[in-house]
C-alpha positions in Angstrom: -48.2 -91.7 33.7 -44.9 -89.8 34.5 -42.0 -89.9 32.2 -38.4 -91.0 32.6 -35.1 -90.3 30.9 -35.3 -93.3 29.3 -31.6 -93.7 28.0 -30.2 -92.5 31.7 -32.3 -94.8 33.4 -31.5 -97.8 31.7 -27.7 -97.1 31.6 -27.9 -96.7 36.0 -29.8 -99.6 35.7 -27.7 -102.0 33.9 -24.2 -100.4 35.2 -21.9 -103.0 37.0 -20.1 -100.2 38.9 -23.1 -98.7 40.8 -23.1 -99.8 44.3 -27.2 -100.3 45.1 -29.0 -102.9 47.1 -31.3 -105.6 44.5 -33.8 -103.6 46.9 -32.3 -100.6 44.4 -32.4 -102.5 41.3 -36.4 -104.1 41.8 -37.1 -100.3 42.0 -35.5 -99.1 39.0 -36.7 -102.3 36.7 -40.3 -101.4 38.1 -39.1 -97.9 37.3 -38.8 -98.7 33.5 -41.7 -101.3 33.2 -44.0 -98.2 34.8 -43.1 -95.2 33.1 -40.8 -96.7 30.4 -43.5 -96.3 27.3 -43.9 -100.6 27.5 -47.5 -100.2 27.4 -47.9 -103.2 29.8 -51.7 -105.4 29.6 -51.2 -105.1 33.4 -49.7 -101.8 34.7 -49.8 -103.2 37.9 -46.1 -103.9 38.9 -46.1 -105.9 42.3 -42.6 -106.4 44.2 -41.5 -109.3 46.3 -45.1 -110.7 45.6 -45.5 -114.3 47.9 -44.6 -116.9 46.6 -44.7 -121.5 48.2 -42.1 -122.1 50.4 -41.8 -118.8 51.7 -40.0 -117.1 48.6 -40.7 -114.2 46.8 -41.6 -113.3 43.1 -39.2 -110.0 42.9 -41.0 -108.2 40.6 -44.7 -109.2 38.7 -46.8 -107.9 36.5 -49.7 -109.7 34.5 -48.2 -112.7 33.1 -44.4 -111.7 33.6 -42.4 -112.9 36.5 -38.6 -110.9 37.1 -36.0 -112.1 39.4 -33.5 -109.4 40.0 -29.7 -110.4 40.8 -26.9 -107.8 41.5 -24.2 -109.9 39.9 -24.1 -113.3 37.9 -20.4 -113.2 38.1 -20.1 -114.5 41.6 -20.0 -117.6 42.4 -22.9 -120.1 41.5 -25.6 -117.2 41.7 -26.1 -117.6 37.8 -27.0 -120.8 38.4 -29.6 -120.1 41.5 -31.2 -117.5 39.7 -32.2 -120.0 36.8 -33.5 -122.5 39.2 -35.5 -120.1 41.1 -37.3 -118.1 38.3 -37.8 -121.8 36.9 -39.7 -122.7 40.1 -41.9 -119.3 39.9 -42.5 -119.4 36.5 -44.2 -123.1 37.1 -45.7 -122.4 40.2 -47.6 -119.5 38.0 -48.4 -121.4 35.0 -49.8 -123.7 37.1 -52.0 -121.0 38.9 -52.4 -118.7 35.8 -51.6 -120.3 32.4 -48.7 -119.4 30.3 -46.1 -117.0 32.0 -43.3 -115.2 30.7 -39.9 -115.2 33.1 -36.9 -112.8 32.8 -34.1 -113.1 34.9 -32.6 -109.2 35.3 -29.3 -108.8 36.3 -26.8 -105.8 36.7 -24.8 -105.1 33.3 -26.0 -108.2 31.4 -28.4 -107.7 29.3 -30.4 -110.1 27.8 -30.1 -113.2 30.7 -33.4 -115.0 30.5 -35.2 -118.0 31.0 -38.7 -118.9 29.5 
């Protein structure tokens, strides 16, 4: 596996003021899970894997589900975001068992929902 500058990456990552598609940001979290020394059970990263009612998982590996947001700030897209991973992360553990959900989003840190 490649390496990354770990500390650059993650600071263009989680910077409010960059101006990037979630298209942008799904790379640069797969980016980090890949190549970021995470030692993942499943180094298979998937993006926008299918999911029921025509949605889409943004970014999967193994037992991990991410949904990438550009900004929680707006609006009720905080909100959304919770529901939604919710509704993956069931829809998995009912396919695969337990399942760990994140929710990433630009410049905070931290957001989740298990």
């Amino acid at each position: 596996m490649g390496q990354i500058d770990l500390a650059a990456h993650v600071a263009r990552t989680a910077s409010r003021d960059a101006i990037r598609s979630e298209a942008d940001l799904q790379s640069d979290i797969r980016t980090l899970l890949l190549y970021g020394g995470l030692s993942l059970d499943d180094p298979k990263v998937r993006l926008e894997t299918p999911s029921p009612g025509r949605r889409r998982i943004d970014i999967e590996s193994g037992r991990t589900v991410i949904e990438c947001k550009k900004d929680l700030r707006v609006g009720n897209v905080r909100e959304e975001a919770v529901q939604q991973l919710a509704g993956y992360v069931g829809e998995r553990t009912a396919q695969l068992g337990n399942l760990r959900g994140k929710s990433s989003l630009t410049g905070l840190n931290g957001s989740s929902t298990t």
